[in-house]
C-alpha positions as CSV (number, residue, x, y, z in Angstrom):
1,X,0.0,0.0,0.0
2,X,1.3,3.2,-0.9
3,X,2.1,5.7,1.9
4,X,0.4,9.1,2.3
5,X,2.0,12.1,0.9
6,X,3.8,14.2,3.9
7,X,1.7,17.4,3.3
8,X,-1.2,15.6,4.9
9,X,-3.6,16.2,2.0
10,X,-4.6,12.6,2.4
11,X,-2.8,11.7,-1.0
12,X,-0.9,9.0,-2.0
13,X,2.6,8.9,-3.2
14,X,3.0,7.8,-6.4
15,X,5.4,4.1,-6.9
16,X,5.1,4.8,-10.8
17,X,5.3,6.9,-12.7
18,X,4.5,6.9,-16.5
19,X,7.1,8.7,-18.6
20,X,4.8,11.1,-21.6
21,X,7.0,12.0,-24.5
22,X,5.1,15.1,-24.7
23,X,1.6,16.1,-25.0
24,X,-0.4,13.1,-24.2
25,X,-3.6,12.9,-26.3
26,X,-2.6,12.2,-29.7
27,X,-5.7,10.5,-31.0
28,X,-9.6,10.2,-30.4
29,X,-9.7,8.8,-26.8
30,X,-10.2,5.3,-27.6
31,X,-6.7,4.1,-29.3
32,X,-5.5,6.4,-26.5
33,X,-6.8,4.7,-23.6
34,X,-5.9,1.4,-25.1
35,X,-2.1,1.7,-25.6
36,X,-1.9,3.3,-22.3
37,X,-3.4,0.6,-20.5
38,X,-1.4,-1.7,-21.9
39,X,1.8,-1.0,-19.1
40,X,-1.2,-1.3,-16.3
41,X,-2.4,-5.1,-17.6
42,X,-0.8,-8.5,-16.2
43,X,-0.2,-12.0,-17.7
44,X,0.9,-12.6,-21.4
45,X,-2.6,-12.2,-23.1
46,X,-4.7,-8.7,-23.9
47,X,-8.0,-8.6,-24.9
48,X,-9.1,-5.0,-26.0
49,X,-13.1,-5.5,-25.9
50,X,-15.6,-2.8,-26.6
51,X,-17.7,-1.1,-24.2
52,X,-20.4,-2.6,-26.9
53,X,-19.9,-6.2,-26.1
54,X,-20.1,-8.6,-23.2
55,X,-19.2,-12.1,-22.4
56,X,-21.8,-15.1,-21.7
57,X,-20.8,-17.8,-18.6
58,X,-21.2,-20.7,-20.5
59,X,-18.6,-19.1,-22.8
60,X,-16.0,-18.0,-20.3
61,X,-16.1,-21.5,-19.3
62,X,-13.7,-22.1,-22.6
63,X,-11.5,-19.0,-22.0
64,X,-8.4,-21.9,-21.0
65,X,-9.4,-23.4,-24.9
66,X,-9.0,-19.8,-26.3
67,X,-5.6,-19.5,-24.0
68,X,-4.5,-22.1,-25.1
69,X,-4.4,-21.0,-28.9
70,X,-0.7,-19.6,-28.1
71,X,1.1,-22.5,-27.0
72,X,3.1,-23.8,-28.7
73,X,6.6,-25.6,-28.9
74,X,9.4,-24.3,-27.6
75,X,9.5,-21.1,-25.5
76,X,7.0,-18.2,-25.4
77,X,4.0,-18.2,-26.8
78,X,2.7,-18.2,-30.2
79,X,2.9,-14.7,-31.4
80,X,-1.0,-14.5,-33.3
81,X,-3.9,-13.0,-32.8
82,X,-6.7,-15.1,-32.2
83,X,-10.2,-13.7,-33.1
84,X,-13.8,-15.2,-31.9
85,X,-17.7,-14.8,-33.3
86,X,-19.8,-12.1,-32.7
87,X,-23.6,-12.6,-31.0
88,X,-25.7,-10.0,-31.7
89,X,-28.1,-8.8,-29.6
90,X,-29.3,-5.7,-30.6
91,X,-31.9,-7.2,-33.5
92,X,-34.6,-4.9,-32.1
93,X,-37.0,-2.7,-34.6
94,X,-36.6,-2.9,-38.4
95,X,-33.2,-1.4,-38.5
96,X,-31.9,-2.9,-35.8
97,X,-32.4,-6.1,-37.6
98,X,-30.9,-4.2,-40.4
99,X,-27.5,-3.6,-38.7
100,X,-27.9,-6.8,-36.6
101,X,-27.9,-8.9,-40.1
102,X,-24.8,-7.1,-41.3
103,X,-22.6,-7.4,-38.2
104,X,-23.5,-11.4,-38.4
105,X,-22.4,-11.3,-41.8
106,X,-19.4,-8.7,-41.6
107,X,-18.1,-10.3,-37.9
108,X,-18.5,-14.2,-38.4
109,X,-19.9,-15.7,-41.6
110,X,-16.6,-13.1,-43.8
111,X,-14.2,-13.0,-41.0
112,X,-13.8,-16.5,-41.0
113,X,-12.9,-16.8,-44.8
114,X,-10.8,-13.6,-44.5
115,X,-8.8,-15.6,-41.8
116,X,-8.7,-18.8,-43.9
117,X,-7.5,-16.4,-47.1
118,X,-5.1,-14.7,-45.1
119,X,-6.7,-11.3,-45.6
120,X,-8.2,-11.0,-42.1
121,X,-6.9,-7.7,-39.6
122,X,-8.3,-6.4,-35.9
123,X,-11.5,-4.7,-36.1
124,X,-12.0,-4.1,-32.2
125,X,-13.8,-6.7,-31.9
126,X,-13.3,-9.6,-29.0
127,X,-9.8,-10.3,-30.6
128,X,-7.3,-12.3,-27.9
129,X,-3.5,-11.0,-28.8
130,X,0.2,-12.0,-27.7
131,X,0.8,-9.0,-25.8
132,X,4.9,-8.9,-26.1
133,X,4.7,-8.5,-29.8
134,X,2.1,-5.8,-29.5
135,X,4.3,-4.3,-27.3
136,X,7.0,-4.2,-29.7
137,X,5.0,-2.5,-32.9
138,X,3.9,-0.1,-30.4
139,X,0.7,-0.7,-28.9
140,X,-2.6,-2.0,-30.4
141,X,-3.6,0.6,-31.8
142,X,-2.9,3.8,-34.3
143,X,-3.3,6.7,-32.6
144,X,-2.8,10.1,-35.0
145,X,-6.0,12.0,-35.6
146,X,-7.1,12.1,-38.8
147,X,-4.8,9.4,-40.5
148,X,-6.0,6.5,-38.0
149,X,-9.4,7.4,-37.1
150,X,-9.8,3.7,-38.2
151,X,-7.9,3.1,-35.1
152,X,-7.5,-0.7,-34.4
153,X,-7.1,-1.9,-37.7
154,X,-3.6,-0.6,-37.5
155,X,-2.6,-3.4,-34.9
156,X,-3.8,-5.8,-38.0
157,X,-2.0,-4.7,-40.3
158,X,1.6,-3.7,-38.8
159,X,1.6,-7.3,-37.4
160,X,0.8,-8.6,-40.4
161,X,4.0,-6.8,-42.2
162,X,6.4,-7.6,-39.6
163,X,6.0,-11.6,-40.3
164,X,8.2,-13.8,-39.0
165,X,5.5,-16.2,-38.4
166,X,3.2,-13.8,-36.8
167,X,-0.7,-15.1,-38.0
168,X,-4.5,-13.6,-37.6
169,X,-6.6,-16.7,-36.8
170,X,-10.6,-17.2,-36.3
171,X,-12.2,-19.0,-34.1
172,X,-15.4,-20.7,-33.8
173,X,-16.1,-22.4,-30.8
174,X,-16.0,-19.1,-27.9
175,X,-18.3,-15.3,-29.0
176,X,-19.5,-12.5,-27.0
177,X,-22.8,-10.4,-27.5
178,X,-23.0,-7.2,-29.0
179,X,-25.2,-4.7,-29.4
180,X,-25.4,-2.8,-32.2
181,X,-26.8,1.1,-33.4
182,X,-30.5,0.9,-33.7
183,X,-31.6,4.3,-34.8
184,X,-31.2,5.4,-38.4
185,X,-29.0,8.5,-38.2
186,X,-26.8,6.4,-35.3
187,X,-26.2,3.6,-38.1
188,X,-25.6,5.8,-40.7
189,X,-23.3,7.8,-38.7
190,X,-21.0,5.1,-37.5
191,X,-20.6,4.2,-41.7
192,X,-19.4,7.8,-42.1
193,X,-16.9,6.9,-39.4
194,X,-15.9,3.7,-40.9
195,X,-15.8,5.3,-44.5
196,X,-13.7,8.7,-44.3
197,X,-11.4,6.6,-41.5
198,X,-10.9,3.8,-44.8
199,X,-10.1,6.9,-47.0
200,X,-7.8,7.2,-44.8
201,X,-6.3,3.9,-44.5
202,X,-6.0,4.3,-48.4
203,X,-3.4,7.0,-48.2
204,X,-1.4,5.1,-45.3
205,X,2.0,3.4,-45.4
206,X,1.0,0.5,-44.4
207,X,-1.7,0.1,-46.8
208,X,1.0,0.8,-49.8
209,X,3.4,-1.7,-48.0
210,X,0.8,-4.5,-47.9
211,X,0.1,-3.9,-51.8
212,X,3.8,-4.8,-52.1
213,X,4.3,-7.6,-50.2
214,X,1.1,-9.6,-49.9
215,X,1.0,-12.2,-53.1
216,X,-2.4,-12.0,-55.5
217,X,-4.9,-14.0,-53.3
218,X,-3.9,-12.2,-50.2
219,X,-4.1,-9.0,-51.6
220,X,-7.5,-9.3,-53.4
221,X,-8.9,-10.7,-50.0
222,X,-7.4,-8.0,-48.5
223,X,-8.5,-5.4,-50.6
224,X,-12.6,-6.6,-50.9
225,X,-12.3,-7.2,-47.3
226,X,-11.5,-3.4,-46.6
227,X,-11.4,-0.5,-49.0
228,X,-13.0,-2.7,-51.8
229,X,-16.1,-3.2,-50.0
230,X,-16.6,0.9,-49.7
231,X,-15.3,1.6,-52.9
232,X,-17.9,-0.2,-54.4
233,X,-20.8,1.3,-52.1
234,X,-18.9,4.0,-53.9
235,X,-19.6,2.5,-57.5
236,X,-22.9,1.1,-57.4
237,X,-24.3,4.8,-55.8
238,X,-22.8,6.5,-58.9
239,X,-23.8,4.1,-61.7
240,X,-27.5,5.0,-61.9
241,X,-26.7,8.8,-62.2
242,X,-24.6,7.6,-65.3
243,X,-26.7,5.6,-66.6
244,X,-29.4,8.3,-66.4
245,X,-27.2,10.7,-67.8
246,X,-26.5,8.9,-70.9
247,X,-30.2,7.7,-71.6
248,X,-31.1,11.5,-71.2
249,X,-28.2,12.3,-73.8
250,X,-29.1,9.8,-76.4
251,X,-32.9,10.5,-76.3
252,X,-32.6,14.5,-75.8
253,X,-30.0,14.5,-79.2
254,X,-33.1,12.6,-81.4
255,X,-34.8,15.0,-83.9
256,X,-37.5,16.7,-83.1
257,X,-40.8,15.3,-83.5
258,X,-42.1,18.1,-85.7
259,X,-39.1,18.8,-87.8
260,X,-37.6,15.4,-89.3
261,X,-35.4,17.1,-91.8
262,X,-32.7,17.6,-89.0
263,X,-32.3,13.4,-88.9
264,X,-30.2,12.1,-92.3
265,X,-30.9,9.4,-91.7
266,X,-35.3,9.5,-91.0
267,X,-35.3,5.1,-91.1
268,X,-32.7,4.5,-88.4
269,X,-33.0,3.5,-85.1
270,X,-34.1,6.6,-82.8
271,X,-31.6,7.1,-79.6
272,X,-34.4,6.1,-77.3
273,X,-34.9,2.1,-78.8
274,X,-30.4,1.9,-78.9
275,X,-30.0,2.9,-75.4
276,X,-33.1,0.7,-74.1
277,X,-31.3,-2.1,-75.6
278,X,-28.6,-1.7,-73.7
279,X,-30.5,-1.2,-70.7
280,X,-32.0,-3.9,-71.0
281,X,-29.3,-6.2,-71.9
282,X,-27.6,-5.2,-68.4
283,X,-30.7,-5.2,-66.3
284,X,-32.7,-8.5,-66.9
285,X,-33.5,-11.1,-64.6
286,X,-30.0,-11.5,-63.3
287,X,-30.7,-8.7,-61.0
288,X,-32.4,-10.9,-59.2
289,X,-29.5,-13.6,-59.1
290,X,-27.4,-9.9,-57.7
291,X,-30.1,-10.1,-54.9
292,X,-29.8,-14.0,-53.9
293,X,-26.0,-13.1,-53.8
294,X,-26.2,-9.9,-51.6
295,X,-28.8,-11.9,-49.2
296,X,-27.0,-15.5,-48.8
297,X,-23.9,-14.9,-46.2
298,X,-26.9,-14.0,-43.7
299,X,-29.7,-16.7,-45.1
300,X,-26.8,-19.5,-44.7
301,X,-25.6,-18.1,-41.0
302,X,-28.8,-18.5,-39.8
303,X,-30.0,-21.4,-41.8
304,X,-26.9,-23.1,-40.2
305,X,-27.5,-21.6,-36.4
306,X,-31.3,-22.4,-36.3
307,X,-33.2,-23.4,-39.6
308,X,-33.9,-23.3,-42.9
309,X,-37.2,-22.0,-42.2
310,X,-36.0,-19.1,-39.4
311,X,-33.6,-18.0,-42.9
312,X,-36.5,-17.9,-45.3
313,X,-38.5,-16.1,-42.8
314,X,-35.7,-13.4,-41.4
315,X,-35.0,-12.6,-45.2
316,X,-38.6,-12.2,-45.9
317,X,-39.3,-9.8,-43.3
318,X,-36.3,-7.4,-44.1
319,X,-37.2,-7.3,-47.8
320,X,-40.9,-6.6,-46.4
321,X,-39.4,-3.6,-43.8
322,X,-37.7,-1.6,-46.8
323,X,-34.8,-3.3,-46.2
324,X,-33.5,-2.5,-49.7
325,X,-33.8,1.2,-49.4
326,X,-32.1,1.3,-46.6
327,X,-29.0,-0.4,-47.9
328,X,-29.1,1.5,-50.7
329,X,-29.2,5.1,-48.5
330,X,-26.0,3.6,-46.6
331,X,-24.0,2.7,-50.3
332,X,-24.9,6.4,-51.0
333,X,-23.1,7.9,-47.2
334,X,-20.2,5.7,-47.9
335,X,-20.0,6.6,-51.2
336,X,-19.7,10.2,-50.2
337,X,-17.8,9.7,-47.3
338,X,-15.0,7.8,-48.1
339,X,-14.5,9.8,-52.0
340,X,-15.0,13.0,-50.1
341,X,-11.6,11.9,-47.7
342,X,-9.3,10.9,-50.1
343,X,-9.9,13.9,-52.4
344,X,-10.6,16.9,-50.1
345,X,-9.2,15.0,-46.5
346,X,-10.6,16.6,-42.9
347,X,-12.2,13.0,-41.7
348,X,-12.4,13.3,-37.7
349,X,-14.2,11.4,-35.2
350,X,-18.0,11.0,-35.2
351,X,-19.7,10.3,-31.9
352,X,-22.5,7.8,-33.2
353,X,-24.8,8.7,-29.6
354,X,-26.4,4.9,-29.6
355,X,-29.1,6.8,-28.5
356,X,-33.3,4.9,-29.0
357,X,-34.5,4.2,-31.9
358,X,-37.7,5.2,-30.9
359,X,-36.9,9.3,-31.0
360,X,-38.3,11.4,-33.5
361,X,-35.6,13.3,-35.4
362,X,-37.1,17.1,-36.3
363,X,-37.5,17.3,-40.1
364,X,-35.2,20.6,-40.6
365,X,-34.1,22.8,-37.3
366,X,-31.7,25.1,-36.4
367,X,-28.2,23.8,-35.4
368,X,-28.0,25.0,-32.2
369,X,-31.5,23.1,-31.6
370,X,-29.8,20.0,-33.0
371,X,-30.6,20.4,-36.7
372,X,-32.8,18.0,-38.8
373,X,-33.1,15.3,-41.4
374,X,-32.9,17.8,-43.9
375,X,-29.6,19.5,-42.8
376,X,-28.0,16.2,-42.3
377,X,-28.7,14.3,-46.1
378,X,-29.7,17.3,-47.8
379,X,-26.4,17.7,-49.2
380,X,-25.8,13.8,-49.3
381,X,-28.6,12.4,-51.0
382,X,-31.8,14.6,-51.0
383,X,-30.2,17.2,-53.7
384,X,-28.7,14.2,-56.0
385,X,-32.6,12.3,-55.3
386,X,-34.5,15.6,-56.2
387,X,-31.6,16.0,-59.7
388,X,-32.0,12.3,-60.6
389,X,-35.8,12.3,-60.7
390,X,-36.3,15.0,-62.7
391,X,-33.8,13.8,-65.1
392,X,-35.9,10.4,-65.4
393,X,-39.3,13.0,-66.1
394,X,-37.5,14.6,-68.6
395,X,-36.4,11.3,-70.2
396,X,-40.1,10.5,-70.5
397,X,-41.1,13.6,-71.6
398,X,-38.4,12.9,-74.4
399,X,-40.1,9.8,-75.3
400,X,-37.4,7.2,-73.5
401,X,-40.5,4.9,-72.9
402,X,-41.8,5.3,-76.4
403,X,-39.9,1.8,-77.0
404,X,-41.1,-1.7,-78.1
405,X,-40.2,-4.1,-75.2
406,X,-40.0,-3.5,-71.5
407,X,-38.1,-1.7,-69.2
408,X,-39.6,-3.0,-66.0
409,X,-35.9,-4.2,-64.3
410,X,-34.5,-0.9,-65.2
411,X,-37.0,1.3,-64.0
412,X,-36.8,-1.2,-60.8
413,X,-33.6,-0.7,-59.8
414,X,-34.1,3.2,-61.3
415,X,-37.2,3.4,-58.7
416,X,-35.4,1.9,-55.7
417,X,-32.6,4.4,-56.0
418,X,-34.8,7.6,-56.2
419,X,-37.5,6.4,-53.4
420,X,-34.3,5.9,-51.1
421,X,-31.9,8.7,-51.7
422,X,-35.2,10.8,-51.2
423,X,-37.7,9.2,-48.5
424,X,-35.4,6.4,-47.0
425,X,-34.6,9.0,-43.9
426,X,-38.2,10.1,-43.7
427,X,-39.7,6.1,-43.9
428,X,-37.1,5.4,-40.9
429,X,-37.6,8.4,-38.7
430,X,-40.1,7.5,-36.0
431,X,-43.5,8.8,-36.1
432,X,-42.4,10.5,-39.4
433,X,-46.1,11.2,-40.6
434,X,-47.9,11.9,-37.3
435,X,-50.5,15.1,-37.2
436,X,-48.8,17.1,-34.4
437,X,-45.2,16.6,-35.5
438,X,-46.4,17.8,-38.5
439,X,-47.2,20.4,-37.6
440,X,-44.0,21.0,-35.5
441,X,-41.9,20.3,-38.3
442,X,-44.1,23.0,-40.0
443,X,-42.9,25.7,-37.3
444,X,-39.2,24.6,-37.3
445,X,-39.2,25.1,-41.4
446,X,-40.7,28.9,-40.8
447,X,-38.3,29.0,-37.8
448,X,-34.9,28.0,-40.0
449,X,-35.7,30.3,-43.0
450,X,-37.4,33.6,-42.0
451,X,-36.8,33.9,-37.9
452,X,-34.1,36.1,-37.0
453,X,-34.4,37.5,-41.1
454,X,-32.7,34.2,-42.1
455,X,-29.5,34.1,-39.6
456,X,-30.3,30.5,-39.1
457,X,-30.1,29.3,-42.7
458,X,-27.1,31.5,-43.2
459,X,-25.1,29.8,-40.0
460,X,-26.0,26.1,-41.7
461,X,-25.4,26.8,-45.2
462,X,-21.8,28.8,-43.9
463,X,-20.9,25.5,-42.2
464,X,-21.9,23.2,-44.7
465,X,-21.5,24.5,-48.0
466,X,-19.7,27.9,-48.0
467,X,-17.3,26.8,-45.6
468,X,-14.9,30.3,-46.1
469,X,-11.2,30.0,-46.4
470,X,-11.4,25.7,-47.6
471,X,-10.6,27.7,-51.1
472,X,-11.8,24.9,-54.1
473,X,-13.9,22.5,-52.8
474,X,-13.8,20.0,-56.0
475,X,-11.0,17.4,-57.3
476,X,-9.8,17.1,-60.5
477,X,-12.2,14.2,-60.8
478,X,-14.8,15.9,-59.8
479,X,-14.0,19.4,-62.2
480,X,-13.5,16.9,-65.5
481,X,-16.7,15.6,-64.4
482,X,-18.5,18.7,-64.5
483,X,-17.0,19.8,-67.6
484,X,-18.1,16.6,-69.7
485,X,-21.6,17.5,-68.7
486,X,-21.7,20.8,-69.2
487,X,-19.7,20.0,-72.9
488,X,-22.0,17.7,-73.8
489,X,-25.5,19.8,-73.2
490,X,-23.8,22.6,-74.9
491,X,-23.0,20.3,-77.8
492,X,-26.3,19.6,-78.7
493,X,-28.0,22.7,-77.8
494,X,-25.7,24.3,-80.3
495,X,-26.2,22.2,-82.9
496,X,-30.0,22.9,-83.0
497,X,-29.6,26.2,-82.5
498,X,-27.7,26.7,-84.8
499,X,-30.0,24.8,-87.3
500,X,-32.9,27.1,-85.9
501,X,-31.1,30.1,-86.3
502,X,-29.9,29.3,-89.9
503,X,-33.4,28.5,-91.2
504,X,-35.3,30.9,-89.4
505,X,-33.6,33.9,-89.0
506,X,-30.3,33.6,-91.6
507,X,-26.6,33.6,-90.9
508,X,-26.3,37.2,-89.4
509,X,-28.1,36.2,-85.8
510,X,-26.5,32.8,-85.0
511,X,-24.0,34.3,-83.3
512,X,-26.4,36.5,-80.9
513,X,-28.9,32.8,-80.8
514,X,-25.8,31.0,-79.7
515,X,-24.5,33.4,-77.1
516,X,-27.9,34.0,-75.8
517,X,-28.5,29.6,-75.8
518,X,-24.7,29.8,-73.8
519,X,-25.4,32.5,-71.3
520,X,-25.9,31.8,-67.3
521,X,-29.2,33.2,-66.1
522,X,-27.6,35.2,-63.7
523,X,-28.3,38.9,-65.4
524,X,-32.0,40.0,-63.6
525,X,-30.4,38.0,-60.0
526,X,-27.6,40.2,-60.2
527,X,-29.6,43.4,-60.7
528,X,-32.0,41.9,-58.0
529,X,-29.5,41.1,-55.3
530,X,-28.3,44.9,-56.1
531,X,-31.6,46.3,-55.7
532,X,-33.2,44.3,-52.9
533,X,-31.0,45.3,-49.8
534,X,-32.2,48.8,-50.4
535,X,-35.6,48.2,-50.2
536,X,-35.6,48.8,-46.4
537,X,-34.8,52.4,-46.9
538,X,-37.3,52.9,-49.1
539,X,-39.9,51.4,-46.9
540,X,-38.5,53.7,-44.1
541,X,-37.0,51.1,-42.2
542,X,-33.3,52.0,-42.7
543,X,-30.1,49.4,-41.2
544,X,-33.0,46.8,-41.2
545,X,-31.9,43.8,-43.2
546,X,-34.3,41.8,-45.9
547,X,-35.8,38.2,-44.7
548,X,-33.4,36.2,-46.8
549,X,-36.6,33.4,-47.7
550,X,-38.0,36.2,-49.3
551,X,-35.0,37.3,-51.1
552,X,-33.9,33.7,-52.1
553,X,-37.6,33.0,-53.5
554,X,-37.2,36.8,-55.3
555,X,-33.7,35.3,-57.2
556,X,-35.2,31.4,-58.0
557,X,-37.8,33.1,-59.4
558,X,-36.0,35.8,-61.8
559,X,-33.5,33.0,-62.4
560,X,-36.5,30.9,-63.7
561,X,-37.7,34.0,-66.1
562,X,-34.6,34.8,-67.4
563,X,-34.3,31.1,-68.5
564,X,-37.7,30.9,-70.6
565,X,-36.9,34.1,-72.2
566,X,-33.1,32.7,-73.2
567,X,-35.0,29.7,-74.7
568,X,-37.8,31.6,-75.9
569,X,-37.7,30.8,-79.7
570,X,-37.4,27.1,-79.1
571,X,-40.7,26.9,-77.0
572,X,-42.1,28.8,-79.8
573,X,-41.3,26.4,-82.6
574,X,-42.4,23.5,-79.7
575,X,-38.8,22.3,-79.8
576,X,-39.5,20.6,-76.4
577,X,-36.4,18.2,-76.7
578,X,-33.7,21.1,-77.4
579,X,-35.9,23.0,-74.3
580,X,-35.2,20.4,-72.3
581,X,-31.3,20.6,-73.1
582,X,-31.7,24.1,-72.9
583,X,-33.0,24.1,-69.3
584,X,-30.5,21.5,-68.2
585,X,-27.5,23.9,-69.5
586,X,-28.9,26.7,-68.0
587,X,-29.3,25.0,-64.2
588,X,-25.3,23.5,-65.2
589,X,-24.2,27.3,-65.9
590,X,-26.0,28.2,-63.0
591,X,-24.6,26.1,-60.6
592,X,-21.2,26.7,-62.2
593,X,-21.3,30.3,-61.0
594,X,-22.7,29.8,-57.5
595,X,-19.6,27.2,-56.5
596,X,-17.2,29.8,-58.0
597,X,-18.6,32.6,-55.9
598,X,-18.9,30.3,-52.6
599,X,-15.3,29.1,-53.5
600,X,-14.1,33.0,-54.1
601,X,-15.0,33.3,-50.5
């Protein structure tokens, strides 16, 4: 027992003391706490388990088998790390079934092939390890802000490249319970985490070193077991919007229905019947094969742990609780998430809460109220929701349908993507569509905009989109991207322009139809936003500003009219396809300008 300090403050003198090389938090508390608990622990064997998880008797009663995974012959003990099924307990609610079937999945039915493939690291979960060699790569975990907000997969991977008969095993026959998020913003939040911290991982020295030295199988287990699997979220959330695009390109660039003298060619194949064929071809009946696929690492887990007939039924019921729009919300957060870090950076740590799923989230409030479902996926998916479905209205107001066979998987998968990215965070919010929370929603919304003359919105939108002094907010990536679209509307607006013009009005105005066709509709905004904060002193309300909903409404609305008179002549001659192009340029232009001004400042 340590004696009391002399000053007879009822302290006690320290025996220890622990040496800090400087200033001691270097990461999010977690890979903190763990490395410096490590000098504190006794015996050979650490097991770092989360505050998430707890161990059943009946299991501890084989903790001497799972000890006994690091004998060995000769001296020491077998330097591995030994890791054990999940139970998870948290299956509560829709989504908690949700998250509860992809944690079995993720933490037993993959982890046991990754192990057997040799592509299997730490995740935090209950993973038993030789504490002398985690001692000697420096603890178990990563613990730099930023870089290793994916903390404990670091322990994985640096004892994976130091070899020397070092192995990551799984085991069977011990697991501990879990519990899992239940809410939707809790679940979607922890992905965010797990997505900017595998950007991260991406850009890491330890990543690059394991592309070197792991052989082919390793690798590609490795890869789809990590930054594959988010990549693709990635990929699948972006291939719609392509695919979109290009059937609005092909059918938009047809001929007019009321001038066929612009195809040469009037007995081919219109745009709208070649790009159906290709839809099509890539979405038949094999979706559904792409379905069977995504579902059977869960249908066999359970078929195997209780019965064929508690599979069927468990699968059923999440396809049956929008289980599919869900998933495809979450592939459109990691998407963002993890392309967001490695092109602009600035991941940090997000506290998921864990809090009940039962909790009504607010449909749009202030931030210092806690903000709403709106200013959390606006941005994310609401924006690129509300884009791709009016791209698919004008595709049918092009005549896309106007084709001889069916469309029906297409327009499945197209249907599935647009209810989600839009509705999936309203569908999941608890008592979403009730009467009086309606109408509470309705006073937050009035609250946000026109309270304090807009001071609200202007606090979200300046931390959330203006974001002064981040300078250009875009990759390269993203900046060829924008350019290809905006090049290819202009393309084929000036083409039938300049076929207008020619016929209609001669040689000498194409020049003033094609400028006016390329112009932003920024002229009457400008004038307004010139005009409008003066109005106060005119009203005899000097130094009082202008309710910014007001104003904003004032500028959609002008930048609306300037449009329809740019395009004027083509609504005239009921050129609806080149109108279409025309408005689609317009918004393109548009946009273009606002991100330059909100990155000027």
């Amino acid at each position: 027992r340590c004696p009391e300090e002399p000053t007879g403050s009822g302290r006690r003198q320290a025996k220890y003391r622990v040496e800090l090389p400087g200033y001691p938090i270097l990461g999010d508390g977690k890979s903190d706490n763990q490395n410096h608990a490590i000098i504190f622990s006794r015996g050979s064997i650490i097991q770092c388990i989360d505050a998430n998880q707890g161990g059943y008797f009946e299991q501890m009663l084989l903790l001497p088998c799972a000890l006994g995974e690091f004998r060995q012959e000769g001296p020491g003990l077998n330097p591995r790390i030994v890791g054990f099924a999940e139970h998870i307990t948290s299956d509560i609610g829709s989504l908690g079934d949700f998250a509860a079937g992809a944690e079995t999945a993720f933490g037993t039915v993959l982890q046991r092939c990754y192990s057997f493939l040799g592509g299997r690291m730490h995740y935090g979960h209950p993973d038993m390890m030789n504490k002398e060699f985690m001692i000697q790569q420096g603890g178990v975990s990563k613990a730099t802000k930023t870089v290793n907000l994916s903390e404990d997969i670091f322990a994985g991977m640096d004892f994976t490249l130091r070899g020397n008969g070092r192995n990551i095993v799984h085991r069977e026959y011990l697991h501990v319970a879990k519990g899992r998020d239940l809410g939707f913003n809790t679940i979607l939040t922890f992905f965010s985490k797990l997505s900017a911290g595998t950007g991260e991982q991406l850009l890491t020295r330890q990543v690059l070193r394991l592309g070197h030295e792991l052989d082919l199988p390793e690798f590609l287990t490795f890869y789809y077991a990590h930054a594959g699997f988010y990549l693709t979220q990635f990929f699948l959330s972006k291939s719609i919007p392509l695919l979109v695009f290009i059937w609005l390109v092909v059918v938009l660039d047809d001929p007019e229905q009321n001038f066929p003298a612009m195809n040469p060619d009037s007995k081919g194949t219109s745009g709208a019947t070649v790009i159906a064929t290709m839809l099509i071809t890539q979405f038949s009946k094999l979706l559904l094969l792409f379905i069977v696929a995504t579902l059977a690492p869960l249908f066999m887990q359970v078929w195997l742990e209780s019965s064929l007939v508690s599979a069927l039924l468990r699968v059923i019921k999440q396809i049956f609780t929008l289980a599919p729009l869900h998933f495809v919300f979450q592939a459109k957060v990691i998407g963002n998430y993890i392309t967001n870090e490695v092109t602009l950076g600035g991941a940090k740590y997000l506290p998921t809460g864990r809090g009940l799923p039962t909790t009504r989230r607010a449909f749009l409030r202030r931030l210092d109220k806690g903000g709403g479902l709106y200013n959390d996926y606006a941005v994310l998916a609401l924006y690129d929701g509300a884009q791709l479905l009016l791209a698919v209205l004008l595709v049918i107001l092009g005549g896309g349908l106007a084709v001889e066979f069916s469309l029906f998987w297409w327009l499945l998968a197209l249907g599935l993507t647009i209810c989600s990215w839009l509705l999936a965070p309203f569908i999941f919010n608890p008592y979403q569509f009730a009467h009086t929370h309606f109408r509470a929603d309705l006073g937050d919304w009035r609250e946000f905009f026109f309270d304090g003359k807009g001071r609200y919105w202007v606090e979200w939108y300046t931390k959330t989109r203006l974001l002064p002094g981040a300078g250009l907010r875009s990759s390269g990536v993203e900046i060829i991207k924008r350019g290809l679209f905006l090049g290819a509307w202009y393309t084929i607006l000036n083409q039938k322009v300049h076929m207008l013009t020619v016929i209609f009005s001669g040689s000498s105005r194409l020049i003033f139809s094609i400028g006016l066709v390329a112009m932003p509709p920024i002229g009457m905004s400008l004038v307004a936003c010139c005009i409008l904060p003066a109005l106060p002193s005119l009203w005899g309300r000097p130094g009082e500003p202008l309710a910014l909903g007001w104003g904003a409404l004032t500028v959609v609305l002008l930048d609306a009219l300037e449009t329809i008179l740019y395009l004027w002549k083509l609504i005239c001659v009921k050129w609806w396809k080149s109108f279409a192009v025309g408005l689609l340029l317009k918004f393109c232009l548009l946009s273009l300008c606002v991100e330059i001004c909100e990155c000027a400042f």
